[in-house]
C-alpha positions as CSV (number, residue, x, y, z in Angstrom):
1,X,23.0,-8.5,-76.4
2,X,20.0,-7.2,-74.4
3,X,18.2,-5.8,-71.2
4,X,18.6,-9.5,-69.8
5,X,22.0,-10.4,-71.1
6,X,24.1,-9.5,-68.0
7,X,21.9,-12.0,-65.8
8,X,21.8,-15.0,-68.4
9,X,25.5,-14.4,-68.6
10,X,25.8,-14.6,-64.8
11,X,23.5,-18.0,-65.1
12,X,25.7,-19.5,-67.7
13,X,29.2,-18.5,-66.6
14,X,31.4,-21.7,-68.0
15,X,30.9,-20.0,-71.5
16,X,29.4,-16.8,-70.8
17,X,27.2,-16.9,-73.7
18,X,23.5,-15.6,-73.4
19,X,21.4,-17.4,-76.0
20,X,21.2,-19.9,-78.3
21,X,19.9,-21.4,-81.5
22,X,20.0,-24.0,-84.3
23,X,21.5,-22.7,-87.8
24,X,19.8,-24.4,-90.3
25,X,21.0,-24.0,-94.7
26,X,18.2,-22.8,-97.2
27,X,19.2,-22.9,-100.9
28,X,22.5,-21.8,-100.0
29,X,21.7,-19.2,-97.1
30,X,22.6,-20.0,-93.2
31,X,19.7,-19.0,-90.9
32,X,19.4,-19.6,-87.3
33,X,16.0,-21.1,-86.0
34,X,15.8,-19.6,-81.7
35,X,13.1,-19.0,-79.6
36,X,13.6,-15.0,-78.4
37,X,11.3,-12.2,-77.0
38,X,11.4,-8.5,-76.4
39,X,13.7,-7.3,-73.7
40,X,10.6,-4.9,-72.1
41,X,7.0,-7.0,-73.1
42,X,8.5,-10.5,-73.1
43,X,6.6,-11.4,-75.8
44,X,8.2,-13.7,-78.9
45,X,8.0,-17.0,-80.3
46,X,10.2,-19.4,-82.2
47,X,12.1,-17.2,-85.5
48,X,13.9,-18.3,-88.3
49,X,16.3,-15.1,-89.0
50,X,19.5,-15.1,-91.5
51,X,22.4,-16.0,-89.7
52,X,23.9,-11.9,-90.5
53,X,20.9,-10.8,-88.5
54,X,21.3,-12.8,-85.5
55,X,25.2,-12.2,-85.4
56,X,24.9,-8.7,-85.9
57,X,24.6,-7.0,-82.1
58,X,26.8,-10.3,-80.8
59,X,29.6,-8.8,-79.1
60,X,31.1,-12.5,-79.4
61,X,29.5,-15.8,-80.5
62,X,30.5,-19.1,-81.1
63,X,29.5,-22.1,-83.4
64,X,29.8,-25.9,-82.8
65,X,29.0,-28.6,-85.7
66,X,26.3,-30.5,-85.0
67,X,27.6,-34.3,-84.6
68,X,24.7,-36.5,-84.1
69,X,24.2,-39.2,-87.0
70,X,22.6,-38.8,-90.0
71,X,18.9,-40.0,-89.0
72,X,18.8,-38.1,-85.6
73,X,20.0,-34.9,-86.9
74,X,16.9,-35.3,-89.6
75,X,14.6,-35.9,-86.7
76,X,16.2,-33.0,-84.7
77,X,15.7,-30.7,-87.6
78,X,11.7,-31.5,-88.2
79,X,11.4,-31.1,-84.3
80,X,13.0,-27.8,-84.6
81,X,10.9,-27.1,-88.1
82,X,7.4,-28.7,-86.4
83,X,7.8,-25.4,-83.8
84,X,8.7,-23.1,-85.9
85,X,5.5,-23.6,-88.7
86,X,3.4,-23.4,-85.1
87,X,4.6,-20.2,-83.9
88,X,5.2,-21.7,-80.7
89,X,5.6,-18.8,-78.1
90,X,8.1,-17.6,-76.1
91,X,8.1,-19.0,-72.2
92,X,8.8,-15.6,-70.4
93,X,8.0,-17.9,-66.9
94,X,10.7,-20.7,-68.5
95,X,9.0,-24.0,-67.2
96,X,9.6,-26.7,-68.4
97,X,6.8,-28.4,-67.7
98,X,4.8,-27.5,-70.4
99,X,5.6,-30.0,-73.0
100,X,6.3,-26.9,-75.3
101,X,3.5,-25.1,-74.9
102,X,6.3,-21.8,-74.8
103,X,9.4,-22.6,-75.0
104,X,12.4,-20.2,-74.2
105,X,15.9,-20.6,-76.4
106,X,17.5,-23.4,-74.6
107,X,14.7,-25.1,-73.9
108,X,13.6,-25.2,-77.7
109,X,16.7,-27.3,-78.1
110,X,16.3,-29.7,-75.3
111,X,12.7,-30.4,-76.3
112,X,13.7,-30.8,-80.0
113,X,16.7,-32.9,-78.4
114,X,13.4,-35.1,-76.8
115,X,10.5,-35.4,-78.9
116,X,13.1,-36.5,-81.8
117,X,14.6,-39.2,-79.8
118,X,18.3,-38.5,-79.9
119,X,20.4,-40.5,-78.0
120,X,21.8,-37.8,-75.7
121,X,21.0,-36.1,-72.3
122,X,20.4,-32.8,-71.8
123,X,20.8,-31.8,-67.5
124,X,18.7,-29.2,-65.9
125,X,19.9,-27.2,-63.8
126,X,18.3,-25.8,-60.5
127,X,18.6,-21.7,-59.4
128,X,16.6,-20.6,-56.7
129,X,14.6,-24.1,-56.6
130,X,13.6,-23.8,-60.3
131,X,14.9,-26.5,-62.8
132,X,16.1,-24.3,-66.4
133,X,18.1,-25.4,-69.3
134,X,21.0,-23.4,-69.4
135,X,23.1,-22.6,-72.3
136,X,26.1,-23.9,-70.7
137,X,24.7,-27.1,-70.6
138,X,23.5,-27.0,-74.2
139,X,27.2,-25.9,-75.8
140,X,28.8,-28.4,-73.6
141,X,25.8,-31.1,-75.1
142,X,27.6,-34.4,-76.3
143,X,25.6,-33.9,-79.8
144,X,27.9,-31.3,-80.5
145,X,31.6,-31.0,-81.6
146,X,34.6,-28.8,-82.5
147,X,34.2,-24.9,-83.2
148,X,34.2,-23.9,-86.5
C-alpha cells in the first residue's frame, strides 16, 4: 500500500495488485528481491527485504510458483541477483528504454525475464502513448503457475 497504490491499481485492474517482486530462499528464510521507491521523493533502488516485511502493509497479496525449467530459472535468478549487488535505481520516469539503467518493479522482472534468455514474452502495454510493464501482464506471464 502507498500514496500511488490507488493509480497502479487502476493501471492493472485484471488483478488489482500494485507491485511486484521475486521471492528468493536464503538458508531457510524467504525474501523478496523488488525494485521500490518512496511514495513523496521517488527515490529507491532494487531491495532484498524478508518476505514478513514486504507482506506486512499488503492489504491482499498473492503468490505464484515460478515454472520455468531448471536452467532458466538459474539464469533468471543471477539476472535478478546481478541488479541487486549494483544497487540499480529506481526509474521514477518508468522507460524502458534504458536497458536498466533504473528499473521500476515490473520492469526489474521483464528485464531479468530478457537479459537471462528465458523462453517467454513479456507485452507492454501503452497508457497515454507510453509503453510500461504492467503487473497484470507479469502475474498473468506464462513462466508462472498455480497460487500457492
Amino acid at each position: 500500500s502507498g500514496l500511488w497504490s490507488p493509480l497502479f491499481a487502476r493501471a492493472n485492474p485484471k488483478f488489482g495488485f500494485t507491485h511486484v517482486g521475486v521471492i528468493i530462499y536464503e538458508q531457510q528464510h524467504a525474501y523478496v528481491l523488488h525494485a521500490e521507491a518512496n511514495d513523496l521523493t521517488l527515490h529507491g533502488q532494487i531491495n532484498k527485504t524478508p518476505l514478513e516485511v514486504f507482506t506486512k502493509e499488503a492489504t491482499t497479496f498473492a503468490v505464484r510458483k515460478n515454472v520455468m525449467a531448471t536452467a532458466e530459472k538459474l539464469r533468471f535468478i543471477t539476472e535478478l541477483q546481478k541488479m541487486l549487488d549494483l544497487s540499480v535505481e529506481f526509474d521514477n520516469h518508468f522507460a524502458l528504454d534504458d536497458e536498466g539503467k533504473k528499473v521500476y518493479c515490473t520492469e526489474y522482472i521483464w528485464l531479468a525475464v530478457k537479459f537471462a534468455g528465458v523462453n517467454t514474452v513479456i507485452k507492454t502495454s501503452k497508457i497515454a502513448g507510453k509503453e510500461f510493464v504492467l503487473v497484470d501482464t507479469i502475474y498473468s506471464s506464462n513462466f508462472l503457475g498455480s497460487k500457492y
